[in-house]
GUTIGU-528931 format. One record per atom (N, C-alpha, C, O): residue in three letters; x, y, z. Coordinates in pm, whole numbers, plus 50000, padded with zeros to 5 digits. Example, Ala and Ser with C-alpha at 12.3 -4.5 7.8 and 13.67 -1.06 7.14 Angstrom:
2
ALA513194943150780;ALA512304955050780;ALA513204967050780;ALA514244966850846;SER512854977550708;SER513674989450714;SER512905000350787;SER513415011450804;
This chain:
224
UNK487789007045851;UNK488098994445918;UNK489398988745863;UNK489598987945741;UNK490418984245967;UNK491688981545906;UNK491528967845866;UNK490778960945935;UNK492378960145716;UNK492038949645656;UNK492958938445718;UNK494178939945728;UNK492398928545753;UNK493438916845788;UNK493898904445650;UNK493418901545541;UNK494818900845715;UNK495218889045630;UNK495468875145658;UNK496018870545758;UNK495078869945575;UNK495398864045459;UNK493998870545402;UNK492928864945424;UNK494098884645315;UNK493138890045243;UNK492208879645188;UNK492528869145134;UNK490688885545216;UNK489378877045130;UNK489708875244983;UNK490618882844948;UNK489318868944902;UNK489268872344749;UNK487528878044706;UNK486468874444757;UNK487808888344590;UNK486158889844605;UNK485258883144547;UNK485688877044448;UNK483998881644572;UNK483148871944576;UNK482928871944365;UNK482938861544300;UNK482828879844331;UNK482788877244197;UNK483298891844066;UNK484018901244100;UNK483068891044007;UNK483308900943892;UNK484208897943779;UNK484138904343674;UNK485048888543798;UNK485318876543698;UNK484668875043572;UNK483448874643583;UNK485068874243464;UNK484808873343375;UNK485398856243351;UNK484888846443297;UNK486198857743393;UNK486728839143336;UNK487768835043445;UNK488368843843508;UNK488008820243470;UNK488798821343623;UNK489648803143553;UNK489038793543506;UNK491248804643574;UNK492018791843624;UNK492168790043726;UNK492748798543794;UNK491688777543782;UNK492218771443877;UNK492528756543896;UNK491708747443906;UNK493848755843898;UNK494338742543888;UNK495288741843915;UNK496048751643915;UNK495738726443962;UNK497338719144033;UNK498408724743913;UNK498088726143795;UNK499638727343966;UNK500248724243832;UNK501868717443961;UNK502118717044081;UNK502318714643870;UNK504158706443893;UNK504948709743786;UNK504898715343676;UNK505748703643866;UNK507348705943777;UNK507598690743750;UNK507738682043836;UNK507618689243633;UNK507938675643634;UNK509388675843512;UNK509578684343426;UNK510318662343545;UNK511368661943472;UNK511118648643420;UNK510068644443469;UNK511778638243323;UNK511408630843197;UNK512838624743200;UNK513748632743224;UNK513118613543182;UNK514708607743121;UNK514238595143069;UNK513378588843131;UNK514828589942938;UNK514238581942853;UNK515508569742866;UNK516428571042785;UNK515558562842923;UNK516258546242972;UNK516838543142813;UNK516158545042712;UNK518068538542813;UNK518678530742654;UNK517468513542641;UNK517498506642540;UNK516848511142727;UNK515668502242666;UNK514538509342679;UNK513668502242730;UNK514258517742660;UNK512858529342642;UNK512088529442693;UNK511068532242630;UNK511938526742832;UNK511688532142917;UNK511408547842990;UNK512378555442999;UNK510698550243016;UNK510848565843057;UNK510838566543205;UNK510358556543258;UNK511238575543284;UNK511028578643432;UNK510438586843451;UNK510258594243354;UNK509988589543541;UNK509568605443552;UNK509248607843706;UNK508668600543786;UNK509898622443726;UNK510138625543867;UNK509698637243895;UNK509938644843802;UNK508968644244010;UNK508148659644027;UNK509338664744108;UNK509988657344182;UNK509568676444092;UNK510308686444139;UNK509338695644288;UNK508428703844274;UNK509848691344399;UNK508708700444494;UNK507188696744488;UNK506748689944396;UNK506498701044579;UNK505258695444587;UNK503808700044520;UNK503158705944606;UNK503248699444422;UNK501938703744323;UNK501118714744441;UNK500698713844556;UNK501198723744349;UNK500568736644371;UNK499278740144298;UNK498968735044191;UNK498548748944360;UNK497878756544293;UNK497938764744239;UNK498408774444299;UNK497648766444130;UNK497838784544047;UNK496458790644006;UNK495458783544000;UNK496428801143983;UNK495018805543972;UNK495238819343868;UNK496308824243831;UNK494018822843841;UNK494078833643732;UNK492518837343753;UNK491608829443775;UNK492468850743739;UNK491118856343706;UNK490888867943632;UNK491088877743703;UNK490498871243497;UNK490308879243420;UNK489208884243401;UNK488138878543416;UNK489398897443362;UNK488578907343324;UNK487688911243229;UNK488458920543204;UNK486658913243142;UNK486498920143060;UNK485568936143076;UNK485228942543175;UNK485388938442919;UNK484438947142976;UNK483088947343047;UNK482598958443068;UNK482398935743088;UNK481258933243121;UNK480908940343282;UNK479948947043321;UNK482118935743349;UNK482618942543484;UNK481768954343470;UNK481738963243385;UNK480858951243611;UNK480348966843746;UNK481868975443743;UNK482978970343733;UNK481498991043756;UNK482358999743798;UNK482778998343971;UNK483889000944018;UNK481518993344051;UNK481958989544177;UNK482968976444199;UNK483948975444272;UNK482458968744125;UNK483238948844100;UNK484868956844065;UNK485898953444123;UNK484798968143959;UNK486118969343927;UNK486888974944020;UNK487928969344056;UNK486428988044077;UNK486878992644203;UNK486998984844320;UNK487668990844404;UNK486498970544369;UNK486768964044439;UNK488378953144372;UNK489418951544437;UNK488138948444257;UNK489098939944213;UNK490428951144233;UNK491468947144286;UNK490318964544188;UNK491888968344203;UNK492068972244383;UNK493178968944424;UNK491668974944429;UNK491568976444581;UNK492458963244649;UNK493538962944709;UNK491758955844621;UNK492228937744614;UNK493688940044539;UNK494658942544611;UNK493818939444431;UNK495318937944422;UNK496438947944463;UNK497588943844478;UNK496138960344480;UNK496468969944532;UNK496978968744694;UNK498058973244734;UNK495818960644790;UNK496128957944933;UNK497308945144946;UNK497758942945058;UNK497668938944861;UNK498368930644823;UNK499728932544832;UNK500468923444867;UNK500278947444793;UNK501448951344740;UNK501878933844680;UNK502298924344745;UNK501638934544569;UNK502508925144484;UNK502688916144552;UNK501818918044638;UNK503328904944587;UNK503278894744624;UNK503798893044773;UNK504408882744801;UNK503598901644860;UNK504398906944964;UNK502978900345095;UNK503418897845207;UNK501908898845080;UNK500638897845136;UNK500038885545062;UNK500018882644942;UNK499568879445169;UNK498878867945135;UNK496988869845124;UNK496428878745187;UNK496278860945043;UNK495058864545051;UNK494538847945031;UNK495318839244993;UNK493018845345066;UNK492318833945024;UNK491808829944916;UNK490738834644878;UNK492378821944854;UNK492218816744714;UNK491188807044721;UNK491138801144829;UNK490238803444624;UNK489568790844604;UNK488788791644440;UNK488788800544354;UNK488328781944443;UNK487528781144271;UNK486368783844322;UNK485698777344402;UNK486068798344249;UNK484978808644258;UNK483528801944164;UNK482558809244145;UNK483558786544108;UNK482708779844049;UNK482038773144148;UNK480828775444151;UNK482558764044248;UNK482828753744327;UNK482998759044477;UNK483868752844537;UNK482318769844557;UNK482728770244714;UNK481788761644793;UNK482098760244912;UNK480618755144748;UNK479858745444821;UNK480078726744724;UNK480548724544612;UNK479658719344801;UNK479688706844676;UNK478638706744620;UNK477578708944680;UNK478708704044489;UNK477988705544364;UNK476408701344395;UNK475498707744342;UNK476158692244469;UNK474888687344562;UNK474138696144642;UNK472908695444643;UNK474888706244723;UNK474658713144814;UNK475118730044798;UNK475618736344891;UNK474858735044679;UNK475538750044608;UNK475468757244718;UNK476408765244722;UNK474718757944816;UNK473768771144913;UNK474458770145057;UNK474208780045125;UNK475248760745120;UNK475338753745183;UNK474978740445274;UNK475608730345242;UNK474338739345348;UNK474168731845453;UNK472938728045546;UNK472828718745625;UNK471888739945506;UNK471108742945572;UNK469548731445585;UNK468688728845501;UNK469718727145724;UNK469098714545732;UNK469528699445747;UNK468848689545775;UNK470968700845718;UNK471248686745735;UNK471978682045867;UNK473008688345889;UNK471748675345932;UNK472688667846031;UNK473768661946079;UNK473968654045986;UNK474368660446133;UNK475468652946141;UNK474728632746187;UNK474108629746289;UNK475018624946093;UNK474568610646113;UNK474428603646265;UNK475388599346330;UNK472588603446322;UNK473018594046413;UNK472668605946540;UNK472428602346655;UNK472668620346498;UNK472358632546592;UNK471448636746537;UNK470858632946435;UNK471248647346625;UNK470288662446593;UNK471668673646525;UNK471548681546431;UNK472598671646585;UNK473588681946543;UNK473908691046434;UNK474558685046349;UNK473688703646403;UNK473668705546267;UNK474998703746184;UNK476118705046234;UNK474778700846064;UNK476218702445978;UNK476668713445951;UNK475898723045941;UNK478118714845931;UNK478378727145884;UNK480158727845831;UNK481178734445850;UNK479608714745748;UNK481098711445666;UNK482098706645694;UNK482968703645612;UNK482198704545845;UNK483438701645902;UNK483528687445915;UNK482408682645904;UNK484688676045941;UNK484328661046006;UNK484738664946141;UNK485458674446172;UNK484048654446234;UNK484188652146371;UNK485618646346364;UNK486318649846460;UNK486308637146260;UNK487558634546276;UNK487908631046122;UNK487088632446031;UNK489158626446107;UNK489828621745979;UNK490408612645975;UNK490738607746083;UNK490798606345855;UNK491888595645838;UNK492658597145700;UNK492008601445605;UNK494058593745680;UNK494228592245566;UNK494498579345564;UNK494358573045669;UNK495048571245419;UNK496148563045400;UNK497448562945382;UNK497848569745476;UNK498068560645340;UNK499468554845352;UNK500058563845248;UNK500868572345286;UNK499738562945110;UNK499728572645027;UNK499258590945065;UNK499798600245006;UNK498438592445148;UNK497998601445166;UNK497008607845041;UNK496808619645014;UNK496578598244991;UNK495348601844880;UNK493708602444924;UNK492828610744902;UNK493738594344970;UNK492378592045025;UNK491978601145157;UNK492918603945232;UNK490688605845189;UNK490668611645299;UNK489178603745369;UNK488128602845306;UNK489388598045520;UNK488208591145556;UNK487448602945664;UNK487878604545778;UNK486688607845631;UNK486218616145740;UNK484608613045791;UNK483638609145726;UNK484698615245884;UNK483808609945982;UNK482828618646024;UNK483108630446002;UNK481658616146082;UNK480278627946171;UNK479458636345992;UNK478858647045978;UNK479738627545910;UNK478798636145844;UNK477548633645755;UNK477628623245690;UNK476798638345743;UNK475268636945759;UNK474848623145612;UNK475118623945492;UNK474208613245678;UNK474048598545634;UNK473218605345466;UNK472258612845445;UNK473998599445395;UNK473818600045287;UNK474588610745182;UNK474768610245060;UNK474938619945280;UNK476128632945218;UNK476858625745076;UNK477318614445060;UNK476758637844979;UNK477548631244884;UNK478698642244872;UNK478548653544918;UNK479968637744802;UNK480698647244756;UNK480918640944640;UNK481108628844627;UNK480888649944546;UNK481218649544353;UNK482228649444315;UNK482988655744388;UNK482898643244193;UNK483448648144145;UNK484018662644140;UNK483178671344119;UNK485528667544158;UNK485428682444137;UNK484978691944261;UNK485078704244259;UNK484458683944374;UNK484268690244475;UNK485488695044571;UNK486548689744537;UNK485578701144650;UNK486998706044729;UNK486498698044853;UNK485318694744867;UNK487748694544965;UNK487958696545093;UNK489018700345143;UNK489948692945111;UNK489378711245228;UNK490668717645291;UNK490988713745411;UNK490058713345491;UNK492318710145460;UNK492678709745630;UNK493118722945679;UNK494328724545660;UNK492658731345727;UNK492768742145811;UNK493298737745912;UNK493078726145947;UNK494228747245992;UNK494928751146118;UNK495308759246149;UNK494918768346076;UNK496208764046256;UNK496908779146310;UNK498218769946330;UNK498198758046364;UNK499598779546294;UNK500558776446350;UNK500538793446424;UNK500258803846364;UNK500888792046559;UNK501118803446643;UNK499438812446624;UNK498338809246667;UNK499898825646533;UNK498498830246518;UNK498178827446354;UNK497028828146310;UNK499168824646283;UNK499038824046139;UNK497958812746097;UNK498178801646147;UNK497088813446033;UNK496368805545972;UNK497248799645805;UNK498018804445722;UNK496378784145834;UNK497658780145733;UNK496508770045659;UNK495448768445719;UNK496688764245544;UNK495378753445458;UNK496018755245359;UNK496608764945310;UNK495728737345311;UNK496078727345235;UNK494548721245149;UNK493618713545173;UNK494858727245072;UNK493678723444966;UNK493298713344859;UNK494268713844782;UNK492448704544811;UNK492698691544773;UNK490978694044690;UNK490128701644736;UNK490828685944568;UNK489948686244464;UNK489398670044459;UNK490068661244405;UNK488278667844514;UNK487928651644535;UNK487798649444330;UNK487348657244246;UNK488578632344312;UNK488898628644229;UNK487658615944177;UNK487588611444062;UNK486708611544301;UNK485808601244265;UNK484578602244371;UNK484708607244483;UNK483738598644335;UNK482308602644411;UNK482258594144522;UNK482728582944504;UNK481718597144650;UNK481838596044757;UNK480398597744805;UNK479588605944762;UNK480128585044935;UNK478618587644960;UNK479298587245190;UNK480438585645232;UNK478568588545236;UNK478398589045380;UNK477608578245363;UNK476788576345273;UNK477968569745472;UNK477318557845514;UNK476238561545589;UNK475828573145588;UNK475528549445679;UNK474328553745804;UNK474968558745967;UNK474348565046053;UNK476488553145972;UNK477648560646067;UNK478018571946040;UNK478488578446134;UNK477938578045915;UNK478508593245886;UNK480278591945815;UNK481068601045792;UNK480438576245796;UNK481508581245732;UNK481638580245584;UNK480988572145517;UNK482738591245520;UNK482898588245402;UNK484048591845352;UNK484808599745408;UNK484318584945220;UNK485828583345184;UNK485508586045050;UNK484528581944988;UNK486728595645000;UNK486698599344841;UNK488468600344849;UNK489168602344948;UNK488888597944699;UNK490548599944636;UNK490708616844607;UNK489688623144580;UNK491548621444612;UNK492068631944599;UNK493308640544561;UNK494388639344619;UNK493108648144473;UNK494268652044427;UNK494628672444445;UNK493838681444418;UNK495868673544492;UNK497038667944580;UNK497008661044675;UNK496278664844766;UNK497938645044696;UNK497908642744835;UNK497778655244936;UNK497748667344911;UNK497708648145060;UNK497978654545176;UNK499188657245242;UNK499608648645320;UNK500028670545221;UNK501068673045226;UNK501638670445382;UNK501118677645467;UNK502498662345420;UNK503298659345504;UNK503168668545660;UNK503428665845777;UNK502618680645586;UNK502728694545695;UNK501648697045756;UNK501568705045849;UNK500598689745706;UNK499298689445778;UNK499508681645910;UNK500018670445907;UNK499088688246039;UNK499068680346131;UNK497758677246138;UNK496818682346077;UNK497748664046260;UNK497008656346260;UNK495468661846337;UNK494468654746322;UNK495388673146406;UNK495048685046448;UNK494088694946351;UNK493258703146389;UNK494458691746219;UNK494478700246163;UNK492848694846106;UNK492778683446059;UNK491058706946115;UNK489918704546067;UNK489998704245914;UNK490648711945843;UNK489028690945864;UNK488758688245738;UNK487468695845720;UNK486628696645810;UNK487328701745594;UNK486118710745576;UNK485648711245473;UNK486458714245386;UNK484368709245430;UNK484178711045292;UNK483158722245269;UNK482268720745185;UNK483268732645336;UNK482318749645327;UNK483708761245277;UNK484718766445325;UNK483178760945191;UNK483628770545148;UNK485638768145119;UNK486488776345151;UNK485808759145075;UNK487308752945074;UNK487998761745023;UNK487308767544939;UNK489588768545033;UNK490578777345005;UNK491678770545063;UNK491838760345130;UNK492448780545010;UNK493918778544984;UNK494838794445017;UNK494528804744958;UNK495828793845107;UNK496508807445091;UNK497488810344949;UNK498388803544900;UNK496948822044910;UNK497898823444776;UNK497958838844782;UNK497238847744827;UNK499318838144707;UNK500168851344672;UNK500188854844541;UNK500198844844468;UNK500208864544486;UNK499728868544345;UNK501498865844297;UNK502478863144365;UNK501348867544172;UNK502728863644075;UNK502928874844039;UNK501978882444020;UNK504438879644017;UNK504758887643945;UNK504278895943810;UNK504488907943788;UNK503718888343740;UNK503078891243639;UNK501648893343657;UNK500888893943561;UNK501148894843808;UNK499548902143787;UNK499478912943802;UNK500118921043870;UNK498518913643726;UNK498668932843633;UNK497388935843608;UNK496838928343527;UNK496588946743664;UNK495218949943659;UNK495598961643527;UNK496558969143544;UNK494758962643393;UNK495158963243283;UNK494668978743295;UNK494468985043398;UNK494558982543178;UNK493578998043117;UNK492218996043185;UNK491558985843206;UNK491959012543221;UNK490569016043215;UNK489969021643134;UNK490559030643076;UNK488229018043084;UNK488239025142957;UNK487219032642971;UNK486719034643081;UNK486879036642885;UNK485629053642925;UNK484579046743079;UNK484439052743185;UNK484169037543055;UNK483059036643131;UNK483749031243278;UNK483179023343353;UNK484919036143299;UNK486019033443410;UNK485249017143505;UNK484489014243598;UNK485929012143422;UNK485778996343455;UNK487468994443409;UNK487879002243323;UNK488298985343458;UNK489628978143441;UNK489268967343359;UNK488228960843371;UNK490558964443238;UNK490198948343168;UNK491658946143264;UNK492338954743322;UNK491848930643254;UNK493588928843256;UNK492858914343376;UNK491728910843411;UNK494088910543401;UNK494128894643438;UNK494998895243591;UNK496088900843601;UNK494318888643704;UNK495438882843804;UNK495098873543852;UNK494028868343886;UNK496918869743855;UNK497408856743852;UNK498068854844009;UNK498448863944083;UNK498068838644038;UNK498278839544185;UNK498888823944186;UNK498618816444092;UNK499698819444295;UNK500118810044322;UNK500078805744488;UNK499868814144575;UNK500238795244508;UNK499558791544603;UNK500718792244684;UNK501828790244635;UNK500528795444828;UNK501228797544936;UNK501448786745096;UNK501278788845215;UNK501968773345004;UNK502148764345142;UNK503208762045234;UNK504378761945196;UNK502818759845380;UNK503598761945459;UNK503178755245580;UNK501978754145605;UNK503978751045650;UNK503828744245857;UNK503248757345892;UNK502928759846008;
């Protein structure tokens, strides 16, 4: 079966996993001492997932397959925090709950969105009365430009409940990048990010019991 892209990531064999925002930030210190400080480009994701020996011989043969279909950073694949693909409330998914006010089932998505002004906050709407999202939980805006699939990924920053209307509002960090159209579904099943591996990921030695140790590293891939 021929593989499409933005390649899956695999479901586990991880031994230990980063995932987090990072920036470029620059610093200038004022002659009354003051400091400024200014971000270079817009906060990314970076990610890492390492190996040890604990790794299945199949988990390992799948992880180099995976970086291998990749050619180096040339191919895009789906990134997300392999701790965290449901909210912390709901690990399993969804199964049973409603959309507020219906019979409709849930299934992560809002019926609509809002931001603010800042683009921190996200108000999303149709989801099931009492829904919580945690701390540390994800929601992504998915879309297509042409046939390309494209998502903007965001880590809720304060706990959030659904009203008896279905709506609910949590802070979030990264804003909502400029490139999200308005079009674009809020989701909280299974949340990702497109990312491209870094130069420096390197699936390491194999050792008698042909399992791979070694680490890959990935950066996040945003775009209209």
């Amino acid at each position: 079966m021929a593989l499409t892209f933005p390649l899956a990531l695999p479901v586990d064999g991880a031994a230990a996993q980063y995932f987090e925002i990072e920036q470029v930030d620059y610093q200038s210190q004022r002659a009354g001492g003051r400091v400024n400080g200014v971000t270079a480009g817009f906060p990314l994701w970076h990610a890492s997932w390492s190996f040890g020996s604990s790794i299945s011989r199949a988990k390992s043969d799948a992880w180099r397959a995976f970086v291998a279909s990749l050619r180096g950073g040339k191919r895009p694949f789906f990134g997300y925090d392999q701790s965290r693909p449901y909210p912390l409330l709901t690990p399993r998914g969804f199964a049973g709950l409603v959309r507020a006010g219906t019979s409709t089932p849930y299934d992560g998505t809002a019926t609509s969105w809002a931001t603010n002004a800042e683009r921190e906050i996200i108000a999303m709407y149709g989801q099931p009365n009492g829904f919580i999202l945690s701390v540390g939980d994800y929601a992504m805006f998915r879309w297509v430009n042409g046939t390309e699939p494209r998502r903007s990924l965001h880590r809720v920053t304060d706990l959030g409940i659904a009203t008896g209307a279905g709506a609910l509002g949590v802070t979030i960090e990264p804003p909502i990048p400029n490139l999200v159209p308005g079009s674009a579904i809020c989701d909280v099943a299974r949340p990702n990010c497109i990312m491209k591996l870094k130069p420096e990921a390197k699936i390491g030695t194999m050792g008698r019991a042909h399992r791979v140790e070694g680490q890959v590293l990935a950066i996040q891939d945003l775009r209209e």
